[in-house]
N, CA, C and O atoms as CSV, one atom per row, in Angstrom:
chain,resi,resn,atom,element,x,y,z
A,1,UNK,N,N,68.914,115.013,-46.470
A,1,UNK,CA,C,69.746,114.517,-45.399
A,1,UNK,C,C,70.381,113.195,-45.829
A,1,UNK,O,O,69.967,112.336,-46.607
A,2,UNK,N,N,71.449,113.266,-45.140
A,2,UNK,CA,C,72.261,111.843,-45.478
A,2,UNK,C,C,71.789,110.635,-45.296
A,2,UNK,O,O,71.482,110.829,-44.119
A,3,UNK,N,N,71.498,109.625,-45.467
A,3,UNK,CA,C,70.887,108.509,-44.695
A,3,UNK,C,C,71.527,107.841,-43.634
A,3,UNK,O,O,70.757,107.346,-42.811
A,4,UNK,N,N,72.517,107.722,-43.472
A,4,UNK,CA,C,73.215,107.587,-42.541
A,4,UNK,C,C,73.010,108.591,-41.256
A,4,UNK,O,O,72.591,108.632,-40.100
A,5,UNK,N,N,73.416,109.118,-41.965
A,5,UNK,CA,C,73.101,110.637,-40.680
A,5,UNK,C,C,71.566,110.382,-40.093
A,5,UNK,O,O,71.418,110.401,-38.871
A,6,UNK,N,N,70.627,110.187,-40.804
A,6,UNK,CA,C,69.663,109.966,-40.747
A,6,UNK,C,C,69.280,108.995,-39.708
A,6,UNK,O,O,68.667,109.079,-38.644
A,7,UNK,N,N,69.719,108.256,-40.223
A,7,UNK,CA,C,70.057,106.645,-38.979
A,7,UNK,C,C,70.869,107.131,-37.501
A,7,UNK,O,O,70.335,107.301,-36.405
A,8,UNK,N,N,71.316,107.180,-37.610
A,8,UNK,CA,C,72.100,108.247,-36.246
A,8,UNK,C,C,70.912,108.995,-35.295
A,8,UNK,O,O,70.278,108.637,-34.302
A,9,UNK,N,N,70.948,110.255,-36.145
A,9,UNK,CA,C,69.683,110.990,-35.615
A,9,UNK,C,C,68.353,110.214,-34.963
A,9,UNK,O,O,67.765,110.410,-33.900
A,10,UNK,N,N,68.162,109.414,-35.856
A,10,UNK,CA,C,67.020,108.492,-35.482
A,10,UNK,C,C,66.897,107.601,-34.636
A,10,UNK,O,O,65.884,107.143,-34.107
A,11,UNK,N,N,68.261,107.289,-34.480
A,11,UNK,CA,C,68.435,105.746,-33.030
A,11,UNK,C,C,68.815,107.050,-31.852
A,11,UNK,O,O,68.947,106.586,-30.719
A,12,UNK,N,N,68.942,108.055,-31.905
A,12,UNK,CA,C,68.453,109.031,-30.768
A,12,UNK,C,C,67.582,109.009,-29.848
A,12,UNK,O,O,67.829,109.101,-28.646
A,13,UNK,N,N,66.359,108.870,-30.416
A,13,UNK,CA,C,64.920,108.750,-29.751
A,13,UNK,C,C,64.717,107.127,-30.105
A,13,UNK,O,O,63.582,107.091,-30.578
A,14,UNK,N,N,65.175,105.968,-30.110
A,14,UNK,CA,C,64.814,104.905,-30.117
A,14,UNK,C,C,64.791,104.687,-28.609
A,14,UNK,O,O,65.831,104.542,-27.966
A,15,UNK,N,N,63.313,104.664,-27.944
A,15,UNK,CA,C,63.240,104.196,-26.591
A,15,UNK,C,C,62.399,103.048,-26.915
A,15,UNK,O,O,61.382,103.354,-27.539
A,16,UNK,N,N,62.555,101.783,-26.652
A,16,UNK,CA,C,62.071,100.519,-26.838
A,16,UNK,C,C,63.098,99.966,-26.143
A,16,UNK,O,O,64.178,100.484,-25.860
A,17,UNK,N,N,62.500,98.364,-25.765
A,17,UNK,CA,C,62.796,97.076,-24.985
A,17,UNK,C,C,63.928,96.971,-25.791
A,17,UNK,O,O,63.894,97.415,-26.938
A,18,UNK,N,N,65.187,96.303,-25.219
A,18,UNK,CA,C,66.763,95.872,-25.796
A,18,UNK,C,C,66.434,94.177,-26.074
A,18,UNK,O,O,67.380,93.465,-26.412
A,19,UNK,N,N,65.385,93.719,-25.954
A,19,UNK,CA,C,65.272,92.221,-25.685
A,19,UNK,C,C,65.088,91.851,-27.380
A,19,UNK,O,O,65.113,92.480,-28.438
A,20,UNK,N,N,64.865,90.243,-26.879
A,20,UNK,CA,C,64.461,89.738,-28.435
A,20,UNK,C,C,65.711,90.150,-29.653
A,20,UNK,O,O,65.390,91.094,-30.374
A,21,UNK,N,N,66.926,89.593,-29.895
A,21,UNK,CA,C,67.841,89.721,-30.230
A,21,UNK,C,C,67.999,91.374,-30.870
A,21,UNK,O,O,67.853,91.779,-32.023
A,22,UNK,N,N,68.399,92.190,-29.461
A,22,UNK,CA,C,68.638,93.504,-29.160
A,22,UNK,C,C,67.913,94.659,-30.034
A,22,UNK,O,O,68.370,95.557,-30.739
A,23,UNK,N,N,66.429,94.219,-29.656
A,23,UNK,CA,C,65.561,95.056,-30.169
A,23,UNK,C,C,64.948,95.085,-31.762
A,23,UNK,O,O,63.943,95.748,-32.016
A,24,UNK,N,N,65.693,94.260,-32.856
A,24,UNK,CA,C,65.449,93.719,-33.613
A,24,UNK,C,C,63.584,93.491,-33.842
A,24,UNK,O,O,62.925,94.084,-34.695
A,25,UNK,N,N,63.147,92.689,-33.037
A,25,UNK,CA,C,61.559,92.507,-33.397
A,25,UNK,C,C,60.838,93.457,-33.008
A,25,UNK,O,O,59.870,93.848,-33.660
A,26,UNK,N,N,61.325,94.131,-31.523
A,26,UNK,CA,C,60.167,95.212,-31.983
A,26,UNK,C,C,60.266,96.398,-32.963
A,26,UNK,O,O,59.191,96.842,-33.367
A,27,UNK,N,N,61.371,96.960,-33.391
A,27,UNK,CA,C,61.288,97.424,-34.257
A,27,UNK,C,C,60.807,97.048,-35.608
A,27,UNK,O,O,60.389,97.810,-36.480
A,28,UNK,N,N,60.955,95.494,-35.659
A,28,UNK,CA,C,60.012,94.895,-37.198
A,28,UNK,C,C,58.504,95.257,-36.973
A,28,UNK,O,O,57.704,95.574,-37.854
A,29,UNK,N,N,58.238,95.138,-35.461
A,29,UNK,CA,C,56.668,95.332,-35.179
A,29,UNK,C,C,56.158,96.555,-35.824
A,29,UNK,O,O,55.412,96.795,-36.773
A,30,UNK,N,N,57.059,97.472,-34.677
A,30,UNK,CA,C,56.732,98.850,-35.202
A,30,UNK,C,C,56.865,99.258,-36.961
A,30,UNK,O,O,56.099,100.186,-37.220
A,31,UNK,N,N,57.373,98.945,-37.749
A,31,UNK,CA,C,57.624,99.194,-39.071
A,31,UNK,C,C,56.187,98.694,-39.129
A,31,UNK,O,O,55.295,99.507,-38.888
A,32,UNK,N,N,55.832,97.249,-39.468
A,32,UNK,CA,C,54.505,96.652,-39.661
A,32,UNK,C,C,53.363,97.768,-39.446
A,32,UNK,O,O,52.798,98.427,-40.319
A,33,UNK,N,N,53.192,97.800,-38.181
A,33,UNK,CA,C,52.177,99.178,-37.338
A,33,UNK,C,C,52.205,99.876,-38.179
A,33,UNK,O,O,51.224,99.941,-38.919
A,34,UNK,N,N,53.486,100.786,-38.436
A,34,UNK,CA,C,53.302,102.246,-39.436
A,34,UNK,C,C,52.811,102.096,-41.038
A,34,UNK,O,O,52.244,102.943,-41.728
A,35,UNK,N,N,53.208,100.779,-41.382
A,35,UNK,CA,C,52.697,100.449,-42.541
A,35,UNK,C,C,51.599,100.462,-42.718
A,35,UNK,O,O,51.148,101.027,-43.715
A,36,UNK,N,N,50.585,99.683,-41.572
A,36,UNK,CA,C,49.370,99.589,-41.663
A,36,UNK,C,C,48.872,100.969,-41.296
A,36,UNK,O,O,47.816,101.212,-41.882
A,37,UNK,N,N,49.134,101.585,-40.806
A,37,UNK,CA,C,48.441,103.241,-40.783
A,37,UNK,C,C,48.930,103.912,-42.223
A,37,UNK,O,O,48.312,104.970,-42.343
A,38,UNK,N,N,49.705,103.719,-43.228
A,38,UNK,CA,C,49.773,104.442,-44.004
A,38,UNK,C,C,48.836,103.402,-45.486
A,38,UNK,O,O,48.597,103.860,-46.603
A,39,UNK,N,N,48.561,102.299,-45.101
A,39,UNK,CA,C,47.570,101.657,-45.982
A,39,UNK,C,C,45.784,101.915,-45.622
A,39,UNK,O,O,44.827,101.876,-46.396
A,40,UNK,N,N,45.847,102.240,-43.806
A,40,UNK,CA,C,44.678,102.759,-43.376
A,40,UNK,C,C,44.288,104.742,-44.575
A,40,UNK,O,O,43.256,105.035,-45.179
A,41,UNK,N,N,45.246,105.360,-44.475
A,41,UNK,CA,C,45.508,106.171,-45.227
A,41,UNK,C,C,45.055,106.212,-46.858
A,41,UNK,O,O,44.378,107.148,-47.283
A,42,UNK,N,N,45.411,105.320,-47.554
A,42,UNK,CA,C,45.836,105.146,-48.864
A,42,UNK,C,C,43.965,104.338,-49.342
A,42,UNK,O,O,43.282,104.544,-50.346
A,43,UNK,N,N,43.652,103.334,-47.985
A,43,UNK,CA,C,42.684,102.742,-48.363
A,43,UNK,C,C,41.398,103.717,-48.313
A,43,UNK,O,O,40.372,103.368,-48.897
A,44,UNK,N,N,41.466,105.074,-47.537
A,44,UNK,CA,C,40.180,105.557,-47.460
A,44,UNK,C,C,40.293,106.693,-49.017
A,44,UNK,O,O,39.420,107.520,-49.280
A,45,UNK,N,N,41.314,106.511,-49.714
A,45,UNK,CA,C,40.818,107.202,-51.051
A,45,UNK,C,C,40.613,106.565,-52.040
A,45,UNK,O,O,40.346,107.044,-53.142
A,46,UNK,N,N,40.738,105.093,-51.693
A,46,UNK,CA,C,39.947,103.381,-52.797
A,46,UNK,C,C,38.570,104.018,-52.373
A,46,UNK,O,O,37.861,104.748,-53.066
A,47,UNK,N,N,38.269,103.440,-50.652
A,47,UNK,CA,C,36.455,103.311,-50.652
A,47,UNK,C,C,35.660,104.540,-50.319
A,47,UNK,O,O,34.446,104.492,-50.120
A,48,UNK,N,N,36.705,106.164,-50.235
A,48,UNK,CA,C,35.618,107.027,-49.852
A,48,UNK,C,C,36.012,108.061,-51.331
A,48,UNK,O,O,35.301,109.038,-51.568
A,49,UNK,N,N,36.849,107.812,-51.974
A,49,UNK,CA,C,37.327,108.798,-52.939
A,49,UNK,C,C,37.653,110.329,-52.147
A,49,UNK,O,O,37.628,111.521,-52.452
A,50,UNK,N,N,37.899,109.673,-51.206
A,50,UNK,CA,C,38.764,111.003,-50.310
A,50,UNK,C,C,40.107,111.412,-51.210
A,50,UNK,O,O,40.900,110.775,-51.905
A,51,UNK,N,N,39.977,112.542,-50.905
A,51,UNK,CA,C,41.656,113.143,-51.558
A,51,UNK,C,C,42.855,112.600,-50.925
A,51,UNK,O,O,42.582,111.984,-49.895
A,52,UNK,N,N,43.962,112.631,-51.185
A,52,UNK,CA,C,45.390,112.496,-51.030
A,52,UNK,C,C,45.591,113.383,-50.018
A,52,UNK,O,O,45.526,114.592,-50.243
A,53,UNK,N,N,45.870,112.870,-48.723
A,53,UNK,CA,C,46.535,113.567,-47.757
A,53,UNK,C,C,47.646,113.859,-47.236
A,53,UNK,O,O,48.018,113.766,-46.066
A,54,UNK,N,N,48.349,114.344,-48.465
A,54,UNK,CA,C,49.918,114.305,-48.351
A,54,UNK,C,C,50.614,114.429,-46.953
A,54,UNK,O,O,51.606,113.727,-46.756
A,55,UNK,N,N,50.229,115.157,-46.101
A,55,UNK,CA,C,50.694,115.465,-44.817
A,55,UNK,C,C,50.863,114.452,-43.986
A,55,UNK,O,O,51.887,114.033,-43.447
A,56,UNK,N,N,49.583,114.035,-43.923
A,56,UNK,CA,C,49.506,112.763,-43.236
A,56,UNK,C,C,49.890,111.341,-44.194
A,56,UNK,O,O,49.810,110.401,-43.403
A,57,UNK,N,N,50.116,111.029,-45.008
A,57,UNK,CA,C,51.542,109.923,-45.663
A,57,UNK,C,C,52.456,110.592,-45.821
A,57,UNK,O,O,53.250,109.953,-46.512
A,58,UNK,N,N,52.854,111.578,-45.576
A,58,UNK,CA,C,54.797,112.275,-45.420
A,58,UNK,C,C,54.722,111.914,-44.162
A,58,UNK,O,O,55.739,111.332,-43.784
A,59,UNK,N,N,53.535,112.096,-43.015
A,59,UNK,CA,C,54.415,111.517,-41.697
A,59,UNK,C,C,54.537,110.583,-41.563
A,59,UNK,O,O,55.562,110.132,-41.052
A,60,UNK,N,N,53.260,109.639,-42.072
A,60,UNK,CA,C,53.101,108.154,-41.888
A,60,UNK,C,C,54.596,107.650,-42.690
A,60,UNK,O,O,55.079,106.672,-42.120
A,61,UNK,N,N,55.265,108.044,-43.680
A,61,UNK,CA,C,56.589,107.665,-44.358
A,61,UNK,C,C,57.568,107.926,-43.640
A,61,UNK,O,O,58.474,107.093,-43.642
A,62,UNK,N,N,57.707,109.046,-42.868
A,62,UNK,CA,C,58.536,109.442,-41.808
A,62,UNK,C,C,58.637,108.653,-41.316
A,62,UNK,O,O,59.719,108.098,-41.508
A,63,UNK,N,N,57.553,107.869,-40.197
A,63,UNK,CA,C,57.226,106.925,-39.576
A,63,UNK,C,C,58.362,105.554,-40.035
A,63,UNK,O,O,59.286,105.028,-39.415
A,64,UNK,N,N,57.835,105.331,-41.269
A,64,UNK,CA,C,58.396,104.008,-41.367
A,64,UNK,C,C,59.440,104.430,-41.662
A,64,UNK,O,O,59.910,104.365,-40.526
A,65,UNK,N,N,60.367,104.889,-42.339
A,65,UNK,CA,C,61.942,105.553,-43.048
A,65,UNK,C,C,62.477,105.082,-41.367
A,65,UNK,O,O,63.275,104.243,-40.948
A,66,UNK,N,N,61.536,106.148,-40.682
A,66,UNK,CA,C,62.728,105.887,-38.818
A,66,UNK,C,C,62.689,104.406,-38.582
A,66,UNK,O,O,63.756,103.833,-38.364
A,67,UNK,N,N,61.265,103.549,-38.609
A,67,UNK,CA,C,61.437,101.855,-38.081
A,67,UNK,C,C,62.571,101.184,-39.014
A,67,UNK,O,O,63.356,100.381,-38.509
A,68,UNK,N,N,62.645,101.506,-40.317
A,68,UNK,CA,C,63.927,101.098,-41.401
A,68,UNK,C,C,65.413,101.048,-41.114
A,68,UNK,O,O,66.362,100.283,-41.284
A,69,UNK,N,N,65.014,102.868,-40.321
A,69,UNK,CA,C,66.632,103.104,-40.401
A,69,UNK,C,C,66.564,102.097,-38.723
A,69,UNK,O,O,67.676,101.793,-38.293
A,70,UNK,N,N,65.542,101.711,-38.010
A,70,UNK,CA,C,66.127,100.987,-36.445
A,70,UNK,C,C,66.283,99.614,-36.475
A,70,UNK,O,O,66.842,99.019,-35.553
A,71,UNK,N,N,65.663,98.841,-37.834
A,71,UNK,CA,C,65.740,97.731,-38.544
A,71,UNK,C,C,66.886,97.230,-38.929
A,71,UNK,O,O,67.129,96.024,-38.913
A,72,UNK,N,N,67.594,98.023,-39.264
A,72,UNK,CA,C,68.826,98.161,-40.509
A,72,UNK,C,C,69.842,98.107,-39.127
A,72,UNK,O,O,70.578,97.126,-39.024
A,73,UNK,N,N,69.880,99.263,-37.966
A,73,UNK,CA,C,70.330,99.641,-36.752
A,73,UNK,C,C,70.612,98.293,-35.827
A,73,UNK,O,O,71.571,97.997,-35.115
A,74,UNK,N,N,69.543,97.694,-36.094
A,74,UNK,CA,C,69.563,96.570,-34.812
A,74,UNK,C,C,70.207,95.609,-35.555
A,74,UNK,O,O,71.048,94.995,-34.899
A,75,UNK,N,N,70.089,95.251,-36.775
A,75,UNK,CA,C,71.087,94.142,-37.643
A,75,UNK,C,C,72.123,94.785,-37.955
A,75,UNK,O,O,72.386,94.472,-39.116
A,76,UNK,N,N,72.782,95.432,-37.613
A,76,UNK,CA,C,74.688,96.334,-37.996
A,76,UNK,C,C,74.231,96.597,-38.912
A,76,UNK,O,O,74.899,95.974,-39.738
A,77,UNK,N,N,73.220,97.325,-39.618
A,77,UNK,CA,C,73.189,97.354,-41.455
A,77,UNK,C,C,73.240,99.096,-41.381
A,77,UNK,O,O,72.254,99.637,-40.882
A,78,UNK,N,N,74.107,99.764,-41.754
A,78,UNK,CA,C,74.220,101.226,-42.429
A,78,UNK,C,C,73.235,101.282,-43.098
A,78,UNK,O,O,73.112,100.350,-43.893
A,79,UNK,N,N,72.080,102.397,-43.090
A,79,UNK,CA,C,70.903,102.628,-44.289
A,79,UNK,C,C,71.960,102.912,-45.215
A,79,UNK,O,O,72.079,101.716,-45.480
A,80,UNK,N,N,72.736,103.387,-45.860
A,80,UNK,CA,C,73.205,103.761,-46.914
A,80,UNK,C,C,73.620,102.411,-47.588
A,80,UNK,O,O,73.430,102.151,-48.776
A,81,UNK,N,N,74.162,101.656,-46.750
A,81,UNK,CA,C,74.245,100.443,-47.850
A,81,UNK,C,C,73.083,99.463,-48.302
A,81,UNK,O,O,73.005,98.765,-49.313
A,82,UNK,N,N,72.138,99.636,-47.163
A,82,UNK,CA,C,70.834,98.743,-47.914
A,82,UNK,C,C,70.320,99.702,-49.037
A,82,UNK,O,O,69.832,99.067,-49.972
A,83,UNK,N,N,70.298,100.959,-49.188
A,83,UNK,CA,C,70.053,101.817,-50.701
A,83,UNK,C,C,71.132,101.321,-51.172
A,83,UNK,O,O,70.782,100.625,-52.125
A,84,UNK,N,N,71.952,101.289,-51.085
A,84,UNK,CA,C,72.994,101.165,-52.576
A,84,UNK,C,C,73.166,99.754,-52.868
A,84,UNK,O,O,73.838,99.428,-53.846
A,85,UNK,N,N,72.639,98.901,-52.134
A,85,UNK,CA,C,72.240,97.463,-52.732
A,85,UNK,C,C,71.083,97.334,-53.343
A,85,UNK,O,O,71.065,96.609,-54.338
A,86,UNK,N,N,69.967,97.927,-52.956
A,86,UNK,CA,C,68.619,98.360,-53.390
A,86,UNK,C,C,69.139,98.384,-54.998
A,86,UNK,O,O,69.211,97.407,-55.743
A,87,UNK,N,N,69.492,99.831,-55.324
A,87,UNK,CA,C,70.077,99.984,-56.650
A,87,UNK,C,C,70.750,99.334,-57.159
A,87,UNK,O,O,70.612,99.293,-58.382
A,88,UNK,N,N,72.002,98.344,-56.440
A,88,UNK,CA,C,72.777,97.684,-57.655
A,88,UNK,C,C,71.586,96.453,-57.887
A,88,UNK,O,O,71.393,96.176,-59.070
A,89,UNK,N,N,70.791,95.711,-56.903
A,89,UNK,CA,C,69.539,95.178,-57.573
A,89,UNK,C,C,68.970,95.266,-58.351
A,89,UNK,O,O,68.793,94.279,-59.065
A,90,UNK,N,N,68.196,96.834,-58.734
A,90,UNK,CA,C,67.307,97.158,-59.644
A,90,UNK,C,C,68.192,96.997,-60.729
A,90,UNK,O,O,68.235,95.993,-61.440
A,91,UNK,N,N,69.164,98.382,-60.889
A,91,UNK,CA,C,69.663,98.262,-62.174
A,91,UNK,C,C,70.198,96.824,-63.072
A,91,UNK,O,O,70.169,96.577,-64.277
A,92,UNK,N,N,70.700,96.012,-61.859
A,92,UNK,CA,C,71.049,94.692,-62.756
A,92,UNK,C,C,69.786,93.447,-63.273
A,92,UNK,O,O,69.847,92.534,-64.096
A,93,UNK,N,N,68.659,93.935,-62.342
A,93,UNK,CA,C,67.747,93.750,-62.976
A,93,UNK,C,C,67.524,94.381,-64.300
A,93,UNK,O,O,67.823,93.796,-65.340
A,94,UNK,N,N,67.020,95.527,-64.275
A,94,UNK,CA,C,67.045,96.374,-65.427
A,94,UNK,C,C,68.396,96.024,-66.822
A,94,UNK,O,O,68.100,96.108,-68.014
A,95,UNK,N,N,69.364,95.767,-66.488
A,95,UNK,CA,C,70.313,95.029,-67.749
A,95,UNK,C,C,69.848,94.137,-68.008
A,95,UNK,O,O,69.372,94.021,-69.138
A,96,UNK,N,N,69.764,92.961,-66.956
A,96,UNK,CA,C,69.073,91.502,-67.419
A,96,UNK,C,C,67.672,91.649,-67.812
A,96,UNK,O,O,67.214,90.555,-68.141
A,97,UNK,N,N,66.931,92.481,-67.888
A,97,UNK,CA,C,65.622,92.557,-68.782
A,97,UNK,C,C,64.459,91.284,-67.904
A,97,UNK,O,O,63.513,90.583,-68.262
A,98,UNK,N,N,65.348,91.570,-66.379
A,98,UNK,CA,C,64.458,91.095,-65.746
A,98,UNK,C,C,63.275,91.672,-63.846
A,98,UNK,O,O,63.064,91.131,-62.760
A,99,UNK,N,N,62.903,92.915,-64.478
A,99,UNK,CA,C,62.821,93.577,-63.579
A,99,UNK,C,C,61.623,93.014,-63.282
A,99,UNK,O,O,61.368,92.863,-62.087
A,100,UNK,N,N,60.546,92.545,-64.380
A,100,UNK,CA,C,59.140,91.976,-63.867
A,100,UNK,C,C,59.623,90.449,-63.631
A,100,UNK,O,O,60.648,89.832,-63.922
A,101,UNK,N,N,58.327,90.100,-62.923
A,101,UNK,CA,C,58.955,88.491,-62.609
A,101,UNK,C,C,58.395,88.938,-61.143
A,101,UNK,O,O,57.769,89.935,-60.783
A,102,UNK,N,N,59.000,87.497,-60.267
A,102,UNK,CA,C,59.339,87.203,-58.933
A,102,UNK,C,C,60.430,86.727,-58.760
A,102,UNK,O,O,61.027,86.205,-59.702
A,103,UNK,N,N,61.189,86.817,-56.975
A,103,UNK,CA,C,61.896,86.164,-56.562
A,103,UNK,C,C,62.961,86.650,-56.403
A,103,UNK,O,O,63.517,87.211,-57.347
A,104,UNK,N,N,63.581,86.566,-55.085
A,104,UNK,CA,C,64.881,87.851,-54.694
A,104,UNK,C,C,66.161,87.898,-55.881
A,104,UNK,O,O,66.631,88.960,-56.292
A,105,UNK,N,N,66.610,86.558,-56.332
A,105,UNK,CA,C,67.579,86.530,-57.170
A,105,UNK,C,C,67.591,86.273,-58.480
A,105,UNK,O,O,68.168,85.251,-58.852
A,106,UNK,N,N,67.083,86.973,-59.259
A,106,UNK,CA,C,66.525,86.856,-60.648
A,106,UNK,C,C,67.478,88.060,-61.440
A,106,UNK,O,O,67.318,88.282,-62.640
């Protein structure tokens, strides 16, 4: 699916509060939340050597992909252009031979 389209589809079912510069934080909340259920996930195959539960982190990713695309939504940001900045990032990292490191502008 398109990401855009994606974003569309997805601010469909965005029922949340308009407050807090027009919904903006709780959707950061909610991203946070889903994160931490997909590290609740990830952490019980560190301390129980449980298997990989793909099902449940494809939804838990679902999860966050939708708080992203309402993130992106509530700041005017098109998901398609935060990926294609994503990439011109990496790769010009990747020319400058500076992909390890820290720090947004390197």
């Amino acid at each position: 699916m398109e990401m855009n389209a994606f974003q569309e589809k997805s601010a469909r079912s965005a029922v949340y509060p308009k407050v807090l510069e027009g919904g903006i934080f709780y959707a950061c909340m909610g991203l946070s939340g889903e994160v931490g259920e997909l590290l609740n996930k990830v952490k019980k195959i560190a301390r129980d050597g449980a298997q990989i539960d793909r099902e449940g982190i494809k939804m838990e990713l679902g999860d966050i992909m939708w708080y992203v695309a309402m993130v992106a939504k509530e700041a005017g940001i098109k998901l398609e252009d935060v990926a294609d900045a994503n990439i011109e990032k990496l790769e010009k990292r990747m020319k400058n031979n500076t992909i390890h490191g820290n720090g947004d502008y390197r």
